[in-house]
N, C-alpha and C positions, 0 to 999 in steps of 0.2 A: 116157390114156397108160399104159404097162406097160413093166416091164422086157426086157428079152429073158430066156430063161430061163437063158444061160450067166449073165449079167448077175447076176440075182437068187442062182441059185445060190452064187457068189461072195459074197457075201455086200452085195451092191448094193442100198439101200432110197428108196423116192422119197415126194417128196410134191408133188403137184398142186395147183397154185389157179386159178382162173379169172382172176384179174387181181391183179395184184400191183404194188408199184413195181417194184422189180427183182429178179430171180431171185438175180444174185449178192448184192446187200448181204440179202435173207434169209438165205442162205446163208452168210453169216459171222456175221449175227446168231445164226445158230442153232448156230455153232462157240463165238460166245463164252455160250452158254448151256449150253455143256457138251454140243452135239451132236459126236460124231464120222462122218467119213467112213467108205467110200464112200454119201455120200447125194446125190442127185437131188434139185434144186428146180426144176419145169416150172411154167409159166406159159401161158394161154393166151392172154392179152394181158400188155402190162406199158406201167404208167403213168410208170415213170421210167427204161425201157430207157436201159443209155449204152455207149457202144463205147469205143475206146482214147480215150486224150488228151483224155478229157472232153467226148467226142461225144453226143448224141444216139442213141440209138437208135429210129427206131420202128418199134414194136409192136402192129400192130394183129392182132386174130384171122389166125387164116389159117396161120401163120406158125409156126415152131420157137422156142421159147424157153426156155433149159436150163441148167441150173450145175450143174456137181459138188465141192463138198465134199471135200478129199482131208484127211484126219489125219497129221501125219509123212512126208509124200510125198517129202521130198526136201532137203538142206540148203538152205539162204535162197539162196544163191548157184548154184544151179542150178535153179531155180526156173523159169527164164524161159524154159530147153527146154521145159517144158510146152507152149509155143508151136506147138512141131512136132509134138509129140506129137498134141495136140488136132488140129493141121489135117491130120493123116494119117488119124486117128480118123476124121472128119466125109469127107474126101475116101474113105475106105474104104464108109462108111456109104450115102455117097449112089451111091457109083458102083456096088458090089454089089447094093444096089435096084432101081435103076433101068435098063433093059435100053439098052445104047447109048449110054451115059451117059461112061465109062470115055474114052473119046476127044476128049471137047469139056470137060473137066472138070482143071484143075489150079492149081496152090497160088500165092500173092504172098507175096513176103516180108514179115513173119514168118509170118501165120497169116490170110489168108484164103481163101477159096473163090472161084476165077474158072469161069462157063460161057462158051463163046467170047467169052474176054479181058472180059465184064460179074464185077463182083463179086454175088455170090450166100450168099456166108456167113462170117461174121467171131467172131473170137473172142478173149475179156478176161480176163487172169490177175488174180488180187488176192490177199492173202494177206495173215494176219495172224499173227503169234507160229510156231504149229507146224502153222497151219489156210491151206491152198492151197483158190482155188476156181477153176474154169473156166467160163468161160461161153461158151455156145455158141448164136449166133442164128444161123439158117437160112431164108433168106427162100424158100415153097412157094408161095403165091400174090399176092403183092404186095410191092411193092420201091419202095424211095423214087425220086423222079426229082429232078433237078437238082443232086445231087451231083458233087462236085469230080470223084473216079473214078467210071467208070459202071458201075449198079446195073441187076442183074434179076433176076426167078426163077424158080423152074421150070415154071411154068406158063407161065410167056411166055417162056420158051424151048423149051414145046413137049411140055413134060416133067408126068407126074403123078404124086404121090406124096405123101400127107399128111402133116402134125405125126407123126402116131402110127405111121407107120411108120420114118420118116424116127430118130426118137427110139429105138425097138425096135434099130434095127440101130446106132445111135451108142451105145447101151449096152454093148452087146456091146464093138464096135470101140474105142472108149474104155478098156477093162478091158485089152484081149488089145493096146495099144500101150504104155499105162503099164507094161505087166506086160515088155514089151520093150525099153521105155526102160531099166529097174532103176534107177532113182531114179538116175540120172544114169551110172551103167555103161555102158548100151545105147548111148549116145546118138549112135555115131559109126555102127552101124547107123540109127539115126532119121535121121542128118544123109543118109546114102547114099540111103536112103526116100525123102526130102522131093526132095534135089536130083532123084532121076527123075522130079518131076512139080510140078517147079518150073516154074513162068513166065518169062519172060526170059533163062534163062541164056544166056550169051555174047555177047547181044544190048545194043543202047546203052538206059541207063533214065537216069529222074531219080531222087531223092532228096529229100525235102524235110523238112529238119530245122528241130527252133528256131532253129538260129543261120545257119540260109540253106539255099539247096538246092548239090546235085551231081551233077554229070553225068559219064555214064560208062558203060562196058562193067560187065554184072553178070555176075564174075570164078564167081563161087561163094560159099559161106557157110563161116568158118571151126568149127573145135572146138569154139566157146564157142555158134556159132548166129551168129556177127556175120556184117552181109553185108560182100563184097571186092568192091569197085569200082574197076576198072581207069578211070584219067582219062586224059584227050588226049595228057597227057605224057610217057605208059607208065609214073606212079607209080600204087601205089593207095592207097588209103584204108578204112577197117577202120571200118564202121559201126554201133553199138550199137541207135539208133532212128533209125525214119522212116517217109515213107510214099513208099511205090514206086508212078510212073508209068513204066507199058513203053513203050516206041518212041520215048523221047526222045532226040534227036543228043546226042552228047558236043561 
Protein backbone atom coordinates (compact mmCIF):
# COMPACT_ATOMS: atom_id res chain seq x y z
CA UNK A 1 0.00 0.00 0.00
CA UNK A 2 1.50 3.67 -0.81
CA UNK A 3 0.35 6.89 -0.58
CA UNK A 4 -0.57 8.83 -3.65
CA UNK A 5 2.08 11.40 -4.15
CA UNK A 6 -0.38 14.57 -3.82
CA UNK A 7 -1.34 12.54 -0.67
CA UNK A 8 2.12 12.24 0.90
CA UNK A 9 3.17 15.49 -0.29
CA UNK A 10 0.61 16.93 1.89
CA UNK A 11 1.87 15.79 4.54
CA UNK A 12 -0.22 12.22 4.72
CA UNK A 13 1.63 9.19 6.56
CA UNK A 14 0.52 5.58 6.70
CA UNK A 15 1.15 2.54 8.37
CA UNK A 16 0.34 -1.01 7.07
CA UNK A 17 -0.35 -4.44 8.95
CA UNK A 18 -1.19 -7.39 7.60
CA UNK A 19 -4.06 -8.32 10.03
CA UNK A 20 -5.23 -6.31 12.64
CA UNK A 21 -8.62 -6.11 14.83
CA UNK A 22 -9.68 -3.12 13.38
CA UNK A 23 -8.12 -0.18 11.42
CA UNK A 24 -10.19 2.30 13.25
CA UNK A 25 -9.85 1.50 17.00
CA UNK A 26 -5.75 1.42 16.05
CA UNK A 27 -6.32 4.56 14.88
CA UNK A 28 -7.67 6.07 17.80
CA UNK A 29 -5.55 4.06 19.94
CA UNK A 30 -2.83 5.68 18.23
CA UNK A 31 -4.47 9.36 18.63
CA UNK A 32 -4.58 8.72 22.28
CA UNK A 33 -0.95 7.80 22.30
CA UNK A 34 -0.22 11.03 21.13
CA UNK A 35 -0.30 10.25 17.37
CA UNK A 36 -1.56 13.21 15.26
CA UNK A 37 -3.34 13.14 11.85
CA UNK A 38 -3.28 13.02 8.69
CA UNK A 39 -2.33 9.29 9.24
CA UNK A 40 -3.47 6.19 7.37
CA UNK A 41 -4.03 2.75 9.21
CA UNK A 42 -4.58 -0.10 6.23
CA UNK A 43 -5.04 -3.41 6.94
CA UNK A 44 -4.94 -6.36 4.81
CA UNK A 45 -7.34 -8.32 6.57
CA UNK A 46 -8.98 -7.35 9.94
CA UNK A 47 -10.16 -9.71 12.72
CA UNK A 48 -12.60 -7.43 14.38
CA UNK A 49 -13.86 -5.26 11.11
CA UNK A 50 -17.25 -3.47 12.33
CA UNK A 51 -19.54 -1.23 10.23
CA UNK A 52 -22.10 1.38 11.64
CA UNK A 53 -24.56 0.44 14.51
CA UNK A 54 -22.22 -2.21 15.74
CA UNK A 55 -22.18 -4.49 12.66
CA UNK A 56 -19.82 -6.66 11.71
CA UNK A 57 -17.60 -6.15 9.23
CA UNK A 58 -15.98 -8.76 7.19
CA UNK A 59 -12.55 -8.67 6.34
CA UNK A 60 -11.21 -11.15 4.61
CA UNK A 61 -7.82 -10.60 2.34
CA UNK A 62 -8.78 -9.38 -1.04
CA UNK A 63 -10.49 -6.38 0.02
CA UNK A 64 -9.81 -2.50 1.07
CA UNK A 65 -9.50 -1.79 4.49
CA UNK A 66 -8.47 1.84 5.76
CA UNK A 67 -8.95 4.64 8.50
CA UNK A 68 -7.73 8.01 8.50
CA UNK A 69 -6.83 9.68 11.62
CA UNK A 70 -7.85 13.55 11.30
CA UNK A 71 -6.30 16.07 14.36
CA UNK A 72 -8.60 19.11 14.88
CA UNK A 73 -10.76 18.28 11.79
CA UNK A 74 -13.72 19.89 12.60
CA UNK A 75 -15.99 21.12 15.72
CA UNK A 76 -17.67 17.80 17.50
CA UNK A 77 -20.90 19.00 16.00
CA UNK A 78 -20.14 18.82 12.44
CA UNK A 79 -18.34 15.97 12.57
CA UNK A 80 -20.71 13.72 11.01
CA UNK A 81 -20.55 15.53 7.42
CA UNK A 82 -17.46 13.71 7.29
CA UNK A 83 -20.05 11.32 6.20
CA UNK A 84 -20.21 12.74 2.69
CA UNK A 85 -17.23 13.87 2.62
CA UNK A 86 -15.73 10.31 2.87
CA UNK A 87 -18.46 8.84 0.38
CA UNK A 88 -17.56 11.38 -2.33
CA UNK A 89 -13.84 10.67 -1.59
CA UNK A 90 -14.25 6.81 -2.18
CA UNK A 91 -17.13 7.43 -5.10
CA UNK A 92 -14.24 9.84 -6.81
CA UNK A 93 -11.54 7.16 -6.12
CA UNK A 94 -13.31 4.24 -7.56
CA UNK A 95 -14.89 5.83 -10.46
CA UNK A 96 -11.64 7.74 -11.67
CA UNK A 97 -9.90 4.17 -11.79
CA UNK A 98 -11.85 2.32 -13.12
CA UNK A 99 -12.79 2.91 -16.70
CA UNK A 100 -16.72 2.72 -17.22
CA UNK A 101 -17.24 2.64 -13.73
CA UNK A 102 -18.81 6.48 -13.41
CA UNK A 103 -22.27 5.24 -14.67
CA UNK A 104 -23.31 2.16 -12.51
CA UNK A 105 -21.64 3.57 -9.38
CA UNK A 106 -23.52 5.94 -6.85
CA UNK A 107 -23.88 6.99 -3.13
CA UNK A 108 -26.93 5.62 -0.21
CA UNK A 109 -27.70 7.65 2.44
CA UNK A 110 -25.49 8.60 4.53
CA UNK A 111 -22.19 7.03 3.36
CA UNK A 112 -22.19 4.12 1.20
CA UNK A 113 -21.06 2.76 -2.12
CA UNK A 114 -23.91 1.12 -4.40
CA UNK A 115 -22.69 -0.77 -8.08
CA UNK A 116 -26.07 -1.24 -9.92
CA UNK A 117 -28.18 -0.65 -6.68
CA UNK A 118 -25.69 -3.83 -4.77
CA UNK A 119 -23.70 -2.08 -1.79
CA UNK A 120 -19.95 -2.32 -2.45
CA UNK A 121 -18.49 0.12 0.13
CA UNK A 122 -19.29 1.52 3.50
CA UNK A 123 -17.91 3.90 5.73
CA UNK A 124 -17.60 4.55 9.93
CA UNK A 125 -16.89 7.91 11.76
CA UNK A 126 -15.68 7.70 15.33
CA UNK A 127 -13.99 10.14 17.17
CA UNK A 128 -12.59 11.05 20.33
CA UNK A 129 -11.79 14.39 22.19
CA UNK A 130 -10.16 16.55 19.21
CA UNK A 131 -9.05 13.07 17.25
CA UNK A 132 -11.79 12.18 14.14
CA UNK A 133 -11.18 8.82 12.42
CA UNK A 134 -12.72 7.51 8.95
CA UNK A 135 -12.86 4.42 8.06
CA UNK A 136 -13.15 3.10 4.92
CA UNK A 137 -14.00 -0.69 3.71
CA UNK A 138 -14.14 -1.20 -0.03
CA UNK A 139 -15.10 -4.62 -1.01
CA UNK A 140 -12.52 -5.69 -4.55
CA UNK A 141 -12.98 -9.15 -4.48
CA UNK A 142 -15.34 -10.65 -2.19
CA UNK A 143 -18.47 -9.39 -0.51
CA UNK A 144 -20.74 -10.93 2.21
CA UNK A 145 -23.95 -12.67 1.02
CA UNK A 146 -27.11 -12.80 2.83
CA UNK A 147 -27.26 -9.45 4.03
CA UNK A 148 -30.36 -7.37 4.91
CA UNK A 149 -29.21 -4.86 1.68
CA UNK A 150 -27.55 -6.52 -1.08
CA UNK A 151 -23.76 -6.76 -1.24
CA UNK A 152 -21.24 -7.15 -4.08
CA UNK A 153 -17.87 -6.23 -5.47
CA UNK A 154 -15.97 -5.39 -8.08
CA UNK A 155 -14.86 -8.26 -9.24
CA UNK A 156 -18.23 -9.67 -9.51
CA UNK A 157 -19.48 -6.86 -10.93
CA UNK A 158 -17.21 -7.31 -13.60
CA UNK A 159 -14.77 -4.84 -12.60
CA UNK A 160 -10.80 -4.95 -11.68
CA UNK A 161 -8.86 -3.18 -9.50
CA UNK A 162 -6.79 -3.96 -6.38
CA UNK A 163 -6.51 -2.88 -2.62
CA UNK A 164 -3.58 -0.91 -3.68
CA UNK A 165 -4.83 0.89 -6.24
CA UNK A 166 -8.17 1.45 -5.25
CA UNK A 167 -6.28 3.11 -1.74
CA UNK A 168 -3.48 5.19 -4.01
CA UNK A 169 -6.39 7.23 -5.51
CA UNK A 170 -8.72 7.33 -2.01
CA UNK A 171 -5.64 9.11 -0.71
CA UNK A 172 -5.56 11.53 -2.95
CA UNK A 173 -9.41 12.06 -3.27
CA UNK A 174 -9.86 11.92 0.62
CA UNK A 175 -7.33 15.10 1.05
CA UNK A 176 -8.58 17.31 -2.05
CA UNK A 177 -12.70 16.66 -0.45
CA UNK A 178 -11.87 17.44 3.19
CA UNK A 179 -9.75 20.31 1.93
CA UNK A 180 -13.37 21.28 0.13
CA UNK A 181 -15.41 20.54 2.71
CA UNK A 182 -13.25 23.35 5.09
CA UNK A 183 -14.01 21.80 8.19
CA UNK A 184 -17.53 22.37 7.88
CA UNK A 185 -17.47 25.81 5.46
CA UNK A 186 -17.63 23.88 2.25
CA UNK A 187 -20.31 21.72 3.28
CA UNK A 188 -23.35 23.07 1.28
CA UNK A 189 -20.90 22.41 -1.99
CA UNK A 190 -20.35 18.66 -0.47
CA UNK A 191 -24.25 18.46 0.06
CA UNK A 192 -24.73 19.74 -3.83
CA UNK A 193 -21.81 16.78 -4.67
CA UNK A 194 -23.32 13.99 -2.83
CA UNK A 195 -27.10 14.89 -4.06
CA UNK A 196 -25.73 14.37 -8.02
CA UNK A 197 -24.97 11.08 -7.29
CA UNK A 198 -27.17 10.16 -4.84
CA UNK A 199 -29.39 7.09 -4.89
CA UNK A 200 -33.10 7.28 -4.70
CA UNK A 201 -33.87 10.82 -4.89
CA UNK A 202 -37.31 11.56 -5.47
CA UNK A 203 -38.06 8.15 -5.56
CA UNK A 204 -40.39 6.06 -2.53
CA UNK A 205 -37.67 4.45 0.09
CA UNK A 206 -37.74 2.91 3.59
CA UNK A 207 -36.07 3.92 6.57
CA UNK A 208 -35.40 1.82 9.27
CA UNK A 209 -34.60 3.35 12.57
CA UNK A 210 -34.51 2.26 16.36
CA UNK A 211 -37.85 3.34 17.07
CA UNK A 212 -39.43 1.71 13.71
CA UNK A 213 -39.25 2.26 10.19
CA UNK A 214 -40.73 5.01 7.42
CA UNK A 215 -41.80 5.19 4.29
CA UNK A 216 -41.68 7.75 1.97
CA UNK A 217 -40.47 9.82 -1.14
CA UNK A 218 -36.50 10.75 -0.46
CA UNK A 219 -37.27 14.51 -0.67
CA UNK A 220 -33.33 15.48 -0.40
CA UNK A 221 -30.84 15.88 2.55
CA UNK A 222 -31.00 19.13 4.51
CA UNK A 223 -27.84 21.57 5.72
CA UNK A 224 -27.01 19.64 8.57
CA UNK A 225 -26.72 16.21 6.12
CA UNK A 226 -30.34 14.98 7.70
CA UNK A 227 -32.29 12.94 5.15
CA UNK A 228 -36.18 14.81 4.21
CA UNK A 229 -38.62 12.19 3.74
CA UNK A 230 -41.73 13.24 2.15
CA UNK A 231 -44.64 10.66 3.75
CA UNK A 232 -48.18 9.62 2.21
CA UNK A 233 -49.56 12.64 3.78
CA UNK A 234 -47.47 15.15 2.01
CA UNK A 235 -45.87 15.85 5.65
CA UNK A 236 -42.25 15.20 5.92
CA UNK A 237 -39.97 14.02 8.39
CA UNK A 238 -36.33 15.20 9.10
CA UNK A 239 -34.12 12.06 9.73
CA UNK A 240 -30.82 12.16 11.69
CA UNK A 241 -30.03 7.93 11.49
CA UNK A 242 -31.09 5.05 9.58
CA UNK A 243 -30.62 2.68 7.11
CA UNK A 244 -32.06 3.31 3.65
CA UNK A 245 -33.99 0.53 1.47
CA UNK A 246 -34.57 2.04 -2.20
CA UNK A 247 -37.86 1.12 -3.97
CA UNK A 248 -39.97 0.81 -0.94
CA UNK A 249 -43.96 2.18 -1.60
CA UNK A 250 -44.77 4.75 0.72
Amino acid sequence: MQLDLSAASAGARIVVHDAIGSTNAEALALARAGERGPLWVVARRQTAGRGRRGRTWVSEPGNLYASLLLSDAAPTERAAELSFVAALAVHDAAAGRIPGLAKRIALKWPNDGLIDGCKFAGILIEGEGASIVIGVGVNCTHHPVGTEFPATDLAAAGLRASPESIFAALSAAMLARIAQWDRGAGFASIRSDWLARAAGVGKPIRVAQAEGAAAGRFESIDEHGRLILRLPDGATQTITAGDVFLGARP
